[in-house]
VOPAGU-2260 file (C-alpha; in pm, 1 decimal, decimal comma):
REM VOPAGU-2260
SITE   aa  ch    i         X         Y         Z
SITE  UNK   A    0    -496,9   -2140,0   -1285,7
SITE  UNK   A    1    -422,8   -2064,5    -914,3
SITE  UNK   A    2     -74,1   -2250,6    -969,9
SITE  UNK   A    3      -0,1   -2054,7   -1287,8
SITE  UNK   A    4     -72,0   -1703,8   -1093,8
SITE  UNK   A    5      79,6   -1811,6    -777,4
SITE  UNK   A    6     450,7   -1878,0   -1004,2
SITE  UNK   A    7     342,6   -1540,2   -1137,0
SITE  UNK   A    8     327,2   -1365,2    -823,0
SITE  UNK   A    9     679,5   -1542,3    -713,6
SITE  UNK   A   10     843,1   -1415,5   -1017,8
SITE  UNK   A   11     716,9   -1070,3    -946,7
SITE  UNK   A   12     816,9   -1071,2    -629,2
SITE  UNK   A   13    1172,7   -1185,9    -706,1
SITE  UNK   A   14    1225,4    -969,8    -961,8
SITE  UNK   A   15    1068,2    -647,2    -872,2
SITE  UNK   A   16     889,5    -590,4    -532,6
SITE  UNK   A   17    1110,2    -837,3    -303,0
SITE  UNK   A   18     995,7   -1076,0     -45,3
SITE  UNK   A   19     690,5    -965,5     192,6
SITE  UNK   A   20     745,2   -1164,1     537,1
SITE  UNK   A   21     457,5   -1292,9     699,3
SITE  UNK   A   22     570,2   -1403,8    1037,8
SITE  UNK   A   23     607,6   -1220,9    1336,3
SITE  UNK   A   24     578,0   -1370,9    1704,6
SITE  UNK   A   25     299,9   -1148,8    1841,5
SITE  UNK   A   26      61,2    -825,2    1740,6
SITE  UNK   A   27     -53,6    -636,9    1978,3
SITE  UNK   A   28    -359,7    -330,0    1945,4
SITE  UNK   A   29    -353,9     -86,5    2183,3
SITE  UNK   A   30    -633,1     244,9    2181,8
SITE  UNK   A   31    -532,9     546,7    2235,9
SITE  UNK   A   32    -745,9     869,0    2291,6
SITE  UNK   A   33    -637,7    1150,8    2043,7
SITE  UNK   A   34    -620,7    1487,1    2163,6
SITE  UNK   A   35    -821,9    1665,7    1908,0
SITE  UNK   A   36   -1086,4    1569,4    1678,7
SITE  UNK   A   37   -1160,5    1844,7    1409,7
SITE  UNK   A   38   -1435,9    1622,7    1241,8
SITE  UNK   A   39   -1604,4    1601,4    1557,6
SITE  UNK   A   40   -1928,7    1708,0    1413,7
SITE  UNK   A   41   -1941,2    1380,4    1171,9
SITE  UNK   A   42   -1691,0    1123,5    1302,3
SITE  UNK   A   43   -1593,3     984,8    1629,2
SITE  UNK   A   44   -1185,8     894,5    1606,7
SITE  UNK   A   45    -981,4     702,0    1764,7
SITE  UNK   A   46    -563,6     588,2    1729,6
SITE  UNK   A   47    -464,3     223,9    1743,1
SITE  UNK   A   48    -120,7     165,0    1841,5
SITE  UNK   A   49     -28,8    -106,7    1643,7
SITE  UNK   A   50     278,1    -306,3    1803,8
SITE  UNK   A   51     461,2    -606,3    1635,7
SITE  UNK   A   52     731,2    -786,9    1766,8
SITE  UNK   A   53    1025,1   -1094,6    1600,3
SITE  UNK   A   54    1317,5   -1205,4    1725,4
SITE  UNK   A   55    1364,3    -919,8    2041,3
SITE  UNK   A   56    1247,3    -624,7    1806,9
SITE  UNK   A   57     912,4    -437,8    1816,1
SITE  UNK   A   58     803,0    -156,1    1596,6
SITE  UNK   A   59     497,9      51,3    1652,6
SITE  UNK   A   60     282,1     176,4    1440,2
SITE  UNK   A   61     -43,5     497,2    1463,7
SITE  UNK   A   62    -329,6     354,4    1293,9
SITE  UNK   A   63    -558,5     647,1    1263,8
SITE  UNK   A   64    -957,8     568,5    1216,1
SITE  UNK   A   65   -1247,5     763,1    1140,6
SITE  UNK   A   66   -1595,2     618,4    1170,7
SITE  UNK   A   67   -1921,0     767,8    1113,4
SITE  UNK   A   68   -2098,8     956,8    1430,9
SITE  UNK   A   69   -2460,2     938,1    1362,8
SITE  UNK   A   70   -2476,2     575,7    1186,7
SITE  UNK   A   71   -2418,3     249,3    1318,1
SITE  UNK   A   72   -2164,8     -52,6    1226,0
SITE  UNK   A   73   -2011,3    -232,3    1147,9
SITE  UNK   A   74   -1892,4      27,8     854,2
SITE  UNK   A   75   -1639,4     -76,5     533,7
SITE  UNK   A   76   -1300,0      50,5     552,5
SITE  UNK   A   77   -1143,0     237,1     341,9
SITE  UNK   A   78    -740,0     258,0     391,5
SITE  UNK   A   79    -499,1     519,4     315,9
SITE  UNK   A   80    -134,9     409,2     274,9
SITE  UNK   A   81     -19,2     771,7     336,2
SITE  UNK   A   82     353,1     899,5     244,5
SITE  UNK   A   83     225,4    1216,1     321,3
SITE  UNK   A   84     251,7    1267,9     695,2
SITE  UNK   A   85    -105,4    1172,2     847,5
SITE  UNK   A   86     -83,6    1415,7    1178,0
SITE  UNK   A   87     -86,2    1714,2     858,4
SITE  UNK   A   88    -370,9    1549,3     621,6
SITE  UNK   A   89    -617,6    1509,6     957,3
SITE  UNK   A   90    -540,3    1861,5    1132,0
SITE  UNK   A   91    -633,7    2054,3     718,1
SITE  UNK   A   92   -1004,7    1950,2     717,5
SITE  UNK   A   93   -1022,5    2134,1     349,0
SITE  UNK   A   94    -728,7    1864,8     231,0
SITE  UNK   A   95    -892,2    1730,3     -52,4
SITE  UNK   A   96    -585,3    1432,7     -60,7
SITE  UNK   A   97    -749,1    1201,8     121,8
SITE  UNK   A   98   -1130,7    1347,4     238,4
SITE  UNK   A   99   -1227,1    1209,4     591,1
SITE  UNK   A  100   -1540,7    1395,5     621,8
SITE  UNK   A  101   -1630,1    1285,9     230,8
SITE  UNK   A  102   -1546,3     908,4     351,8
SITE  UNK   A  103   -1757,2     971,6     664,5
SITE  UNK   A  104   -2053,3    1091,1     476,7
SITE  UNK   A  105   -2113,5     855,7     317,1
SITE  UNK   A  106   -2106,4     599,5     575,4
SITE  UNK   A  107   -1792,5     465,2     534,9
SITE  UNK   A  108   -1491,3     443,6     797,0
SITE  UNK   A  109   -1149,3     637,8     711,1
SITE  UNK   A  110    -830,8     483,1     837,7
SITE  UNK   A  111    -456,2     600,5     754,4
SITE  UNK   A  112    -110,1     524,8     852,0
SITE  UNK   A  113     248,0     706,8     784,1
SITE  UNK   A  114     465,6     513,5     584,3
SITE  UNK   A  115     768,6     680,3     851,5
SITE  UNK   A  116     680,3     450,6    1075,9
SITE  UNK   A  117     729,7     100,5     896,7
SITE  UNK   A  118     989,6     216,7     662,1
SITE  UNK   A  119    1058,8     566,9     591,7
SITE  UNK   A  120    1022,3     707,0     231,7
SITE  UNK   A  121    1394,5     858,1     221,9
SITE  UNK   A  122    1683,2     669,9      57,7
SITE  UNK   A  123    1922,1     730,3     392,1
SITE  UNK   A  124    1694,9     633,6     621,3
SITE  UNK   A  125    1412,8     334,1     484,1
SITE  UNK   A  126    1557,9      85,2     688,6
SITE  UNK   A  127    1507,8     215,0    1030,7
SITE  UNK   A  128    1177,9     103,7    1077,9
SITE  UNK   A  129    1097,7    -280,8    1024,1
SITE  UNK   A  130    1387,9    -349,1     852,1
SITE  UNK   A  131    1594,8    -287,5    1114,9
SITE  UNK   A  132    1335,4    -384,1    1397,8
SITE  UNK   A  133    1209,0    -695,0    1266,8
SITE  UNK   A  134    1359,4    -814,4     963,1
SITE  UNK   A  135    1696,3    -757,7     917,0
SITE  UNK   A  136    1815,2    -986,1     717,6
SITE  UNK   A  137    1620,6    -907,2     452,6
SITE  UNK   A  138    1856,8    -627,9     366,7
SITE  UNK   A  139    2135,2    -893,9     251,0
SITE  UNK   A  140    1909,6   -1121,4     -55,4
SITE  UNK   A  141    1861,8    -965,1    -343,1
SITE  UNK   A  142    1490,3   -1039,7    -381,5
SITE  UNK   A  143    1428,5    -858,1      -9,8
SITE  UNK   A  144    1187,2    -666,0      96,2
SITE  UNK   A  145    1281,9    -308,1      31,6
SITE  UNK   A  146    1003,7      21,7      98,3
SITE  UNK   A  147     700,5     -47,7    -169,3
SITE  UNK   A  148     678,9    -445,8      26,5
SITE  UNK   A  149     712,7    -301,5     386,4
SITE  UNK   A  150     443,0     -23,8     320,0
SITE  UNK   A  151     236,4    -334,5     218,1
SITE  UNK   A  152     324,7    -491,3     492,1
SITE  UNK   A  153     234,4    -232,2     712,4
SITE  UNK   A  154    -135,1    -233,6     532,9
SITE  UNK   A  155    -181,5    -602,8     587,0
SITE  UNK   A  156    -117,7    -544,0     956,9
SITE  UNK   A  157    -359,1    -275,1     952,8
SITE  UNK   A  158    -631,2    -566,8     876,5
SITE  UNK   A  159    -529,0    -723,1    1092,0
SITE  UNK   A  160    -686,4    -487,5    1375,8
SITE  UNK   A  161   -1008,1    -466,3    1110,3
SITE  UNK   A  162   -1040,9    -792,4    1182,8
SITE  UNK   A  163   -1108,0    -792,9    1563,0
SITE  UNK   A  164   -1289,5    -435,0    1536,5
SITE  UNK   A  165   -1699,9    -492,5    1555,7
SITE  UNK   A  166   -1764,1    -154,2    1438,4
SITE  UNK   A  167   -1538,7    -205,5    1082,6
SITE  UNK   A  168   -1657,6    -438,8     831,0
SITE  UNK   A  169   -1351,7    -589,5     739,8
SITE  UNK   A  170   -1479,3    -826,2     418,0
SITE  UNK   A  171   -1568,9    -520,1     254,7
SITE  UNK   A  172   -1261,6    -323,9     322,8
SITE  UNK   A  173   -1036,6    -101,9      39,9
SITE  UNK   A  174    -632,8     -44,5      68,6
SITE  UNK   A  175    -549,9     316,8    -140,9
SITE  UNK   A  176    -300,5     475,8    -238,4
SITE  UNK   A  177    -183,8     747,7    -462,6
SITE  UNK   A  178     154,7     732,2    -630,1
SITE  UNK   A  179     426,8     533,7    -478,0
SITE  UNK   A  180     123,1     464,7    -236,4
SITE  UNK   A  181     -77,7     347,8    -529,7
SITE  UNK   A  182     260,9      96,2    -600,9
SITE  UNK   A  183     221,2     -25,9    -242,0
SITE  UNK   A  184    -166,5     -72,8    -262,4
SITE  UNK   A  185    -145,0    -281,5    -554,9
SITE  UNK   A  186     167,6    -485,3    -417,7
SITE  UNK   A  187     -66,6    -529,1    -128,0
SITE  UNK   A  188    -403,9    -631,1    -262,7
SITE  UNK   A  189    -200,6    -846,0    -456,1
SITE  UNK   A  190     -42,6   -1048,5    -154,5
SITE  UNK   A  191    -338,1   -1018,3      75,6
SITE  UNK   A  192    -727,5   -1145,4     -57,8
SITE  UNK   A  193    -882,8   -1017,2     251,0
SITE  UNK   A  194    -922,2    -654,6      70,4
SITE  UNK   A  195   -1221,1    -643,3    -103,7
SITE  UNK   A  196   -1104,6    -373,8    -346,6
SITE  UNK   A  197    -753,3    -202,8    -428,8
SITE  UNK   A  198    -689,5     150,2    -518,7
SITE  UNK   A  199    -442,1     319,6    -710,4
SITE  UNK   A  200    -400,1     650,0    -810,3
SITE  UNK   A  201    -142,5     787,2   -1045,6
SITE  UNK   A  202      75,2     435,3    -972,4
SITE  UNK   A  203     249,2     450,0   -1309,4
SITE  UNK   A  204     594,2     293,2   -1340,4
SITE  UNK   A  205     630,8     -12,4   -1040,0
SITE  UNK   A  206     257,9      73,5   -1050,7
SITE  UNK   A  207     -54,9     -23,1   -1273,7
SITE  UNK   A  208     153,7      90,0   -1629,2
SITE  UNK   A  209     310,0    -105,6   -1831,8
SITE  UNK   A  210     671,9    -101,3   -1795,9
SITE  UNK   A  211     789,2    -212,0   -2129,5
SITE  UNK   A  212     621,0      84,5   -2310,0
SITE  UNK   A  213     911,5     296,8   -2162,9
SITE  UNK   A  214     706,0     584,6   -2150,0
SITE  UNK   A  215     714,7     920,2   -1914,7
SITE  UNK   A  216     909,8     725,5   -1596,1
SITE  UNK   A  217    1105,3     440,1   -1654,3
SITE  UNK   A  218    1255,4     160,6   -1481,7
SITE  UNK   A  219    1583,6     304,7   -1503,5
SITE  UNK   A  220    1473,2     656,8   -1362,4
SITE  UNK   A  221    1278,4     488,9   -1089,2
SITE  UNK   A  222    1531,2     310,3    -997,1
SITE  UNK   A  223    1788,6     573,6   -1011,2
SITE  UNK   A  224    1591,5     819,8    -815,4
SITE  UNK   A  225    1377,1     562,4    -596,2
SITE  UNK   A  226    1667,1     278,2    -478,9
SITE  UNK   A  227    1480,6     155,9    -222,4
SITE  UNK   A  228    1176,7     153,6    -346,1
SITE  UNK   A  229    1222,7    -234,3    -521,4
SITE  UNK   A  230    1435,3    -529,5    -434,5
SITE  UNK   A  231    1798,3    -463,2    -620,4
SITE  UNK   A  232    1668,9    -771,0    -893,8
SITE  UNK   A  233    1497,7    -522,0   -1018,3
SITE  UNK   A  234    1786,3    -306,6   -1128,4
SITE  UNK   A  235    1903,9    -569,4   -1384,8
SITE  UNK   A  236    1591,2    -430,5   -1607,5
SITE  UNK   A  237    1700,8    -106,8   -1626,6
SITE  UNK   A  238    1674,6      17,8   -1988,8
SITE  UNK   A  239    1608,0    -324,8   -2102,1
SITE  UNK   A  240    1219,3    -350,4   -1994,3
SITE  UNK   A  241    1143,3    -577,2   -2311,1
SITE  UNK   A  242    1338,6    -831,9   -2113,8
SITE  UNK   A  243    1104,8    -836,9   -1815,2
SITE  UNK   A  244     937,2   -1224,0   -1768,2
SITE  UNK   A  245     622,2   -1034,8   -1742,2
SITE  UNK   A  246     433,6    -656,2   -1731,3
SITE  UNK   A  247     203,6    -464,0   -1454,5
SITE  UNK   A  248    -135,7    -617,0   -1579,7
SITE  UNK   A  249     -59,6    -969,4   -1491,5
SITE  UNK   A  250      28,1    -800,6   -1142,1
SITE  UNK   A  251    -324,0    -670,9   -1158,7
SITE  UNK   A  252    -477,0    -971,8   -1297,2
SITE  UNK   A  253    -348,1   -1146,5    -992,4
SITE  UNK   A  254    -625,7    -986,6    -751,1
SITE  UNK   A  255    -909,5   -1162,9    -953,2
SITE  UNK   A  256   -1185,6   -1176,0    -894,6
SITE  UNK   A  257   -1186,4    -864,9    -639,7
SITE  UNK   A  258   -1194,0    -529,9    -771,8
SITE  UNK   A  259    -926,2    -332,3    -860,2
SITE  UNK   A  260    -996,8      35,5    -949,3
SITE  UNK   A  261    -692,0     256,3   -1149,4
SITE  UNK   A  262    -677,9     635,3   -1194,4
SITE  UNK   A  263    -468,8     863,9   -1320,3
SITE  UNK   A  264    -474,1    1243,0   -1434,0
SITE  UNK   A  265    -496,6    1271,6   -1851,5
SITE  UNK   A  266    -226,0    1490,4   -1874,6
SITE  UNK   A  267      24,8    1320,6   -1596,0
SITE  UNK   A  268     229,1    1186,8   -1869,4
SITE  UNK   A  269     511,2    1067,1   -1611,5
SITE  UNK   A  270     267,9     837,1   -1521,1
SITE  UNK   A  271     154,7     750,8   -1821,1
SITE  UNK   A  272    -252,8     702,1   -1776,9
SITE  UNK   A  273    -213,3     545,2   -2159,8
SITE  UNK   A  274      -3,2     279,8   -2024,4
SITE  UNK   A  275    -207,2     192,3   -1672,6
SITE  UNK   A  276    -548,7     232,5   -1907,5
SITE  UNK   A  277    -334,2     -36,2   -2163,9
SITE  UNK   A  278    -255,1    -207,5   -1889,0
SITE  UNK   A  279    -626,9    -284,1   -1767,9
SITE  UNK   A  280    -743,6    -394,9   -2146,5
SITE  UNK   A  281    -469,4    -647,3   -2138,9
SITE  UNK   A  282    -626,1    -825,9   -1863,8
SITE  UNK   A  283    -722,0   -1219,7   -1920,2
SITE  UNK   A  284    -839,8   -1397,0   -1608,3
């Protein structure tokens, strides 16, 4: 079974998401003291300045973390993969879009990073973070790693600092997202088994639907409007989905046994909550 899903995963990745590197030649974590805390009165926070360098390059990237004031640790993680800028969702304590001081409550640590600073979500401009930086030449193959895998890449290195933190309980950690943040999330929890449970939120199409019901976004639309959100593989499905050598539930199948949780709202027909709720009840372990 673990052979069978691992070819699965491979020909996802070819096809659709493109590669997700794994090597670097050294991670560093470096605190820094934030200026302001507005959730003062519930959460102590702190930045991590995540730095990875390959080959001569180094990219940086602000891991922002939120843990409860008044409760000990170590406390479960939940993680935002944020293409909304983070610096605007933490200084708008009434943003419902990702709730710190909900998360906090309830005794659980809130961490977030911008997408802008592993690859930008822009069409001109995704490759100037670790594309560039660190892995350049996976801008020439095909099956590279284009936006969704880097975002996921960015997440993974994000454990990586949960790992060495004594107040975060990384085994029981969460990676969310909510639209093409949802895409990344699942991408992610299905490369990386050290998140306990994956979020996604409105992923539809590259997401938790299933692409060959050609419903509200397509693959040709996405593709069209998002070109580097997948490897350019994925372009030779455009309006011909049936022809896909598999669908989004096997992608979700692929995290068993952890926990995968999918939402969408009923009447976001673009992406299609029939098709993500179609694409759970196909589901065979």
């Amino acid at each position: 079974h673990l052979s069978i899903r691992r070819q699965r995963q491979m020909c996802i990745r070819d096809s659709m998401y493109g590669q997700l590197p794994r090597d670097y030649d050294q991670i560093e974590f470096d605190l820094v003291k934030p200026a302001a805390n507005l959730y003062a009165a519930v959460a102590d926070y702190k930045i991590i300045q995540i730095k990875v360098s390959r080959n001569g390059g180094s990219q940086t990237i602000p891991l922002h973390i939120f843990t409860p004031k008044e409760e000990r640790g170590p406390f479960p993680v939940i993680l935002l993969i944020s293409h909304r800028p983070v610096e605007g969702l933490i200084a708008d304590v009434h943003d419902q879009f990702f709730s710190i001081q909900k998360i906090v409550e309830r005794g659980y640590a809130a961490a977030a990073f911008d997408v802008e600073f592993v690859s930008p979500d822009d069409k001109e401009r995704f490759d100037e973070g670790i594309l560039k930086t660190l892995y350049p030449e996976q801008l020439n193959l095909p099956n590279g790693m284009r936006g969704l895998s880097a975002w996921s890449w960015g997440a993974m290195r994000a454990m990586d600092y949960f790992e060495k933190d004594p107040l975060l309980d990384s085994k029981r950690s969460a990676v969310v997202g909510h639209s093409r943040g949802g895409k990344a999330a699942l991408w992610c929890g299905a490369n990386d088994s050290r998140w306990a449970i994956t979020y996604s939120n409105e992923s539809g199409c590259g997401g938790a639907a299933l692409s060959r019901r050609k419903f509200g976004e397509t693959v040709e639309r996405i593709n069209s409007g998002f070109p580097y959100w997948f490897a350019e593989n994925f372009t030779a499905y455009n309006g011909k989905e049936e022809t896909l050598p598999f669908d989004q539930h096997q992608l979700i199948a692929s995290m068993a046994p952890r926990a995968v949780y999918v939402a969408s709202a009923m009447e976001d027909l673009w992406a299609d909550p029939k098709g993500e709720y179609l694409s759970l009840s196909l589901i065979h372990i």
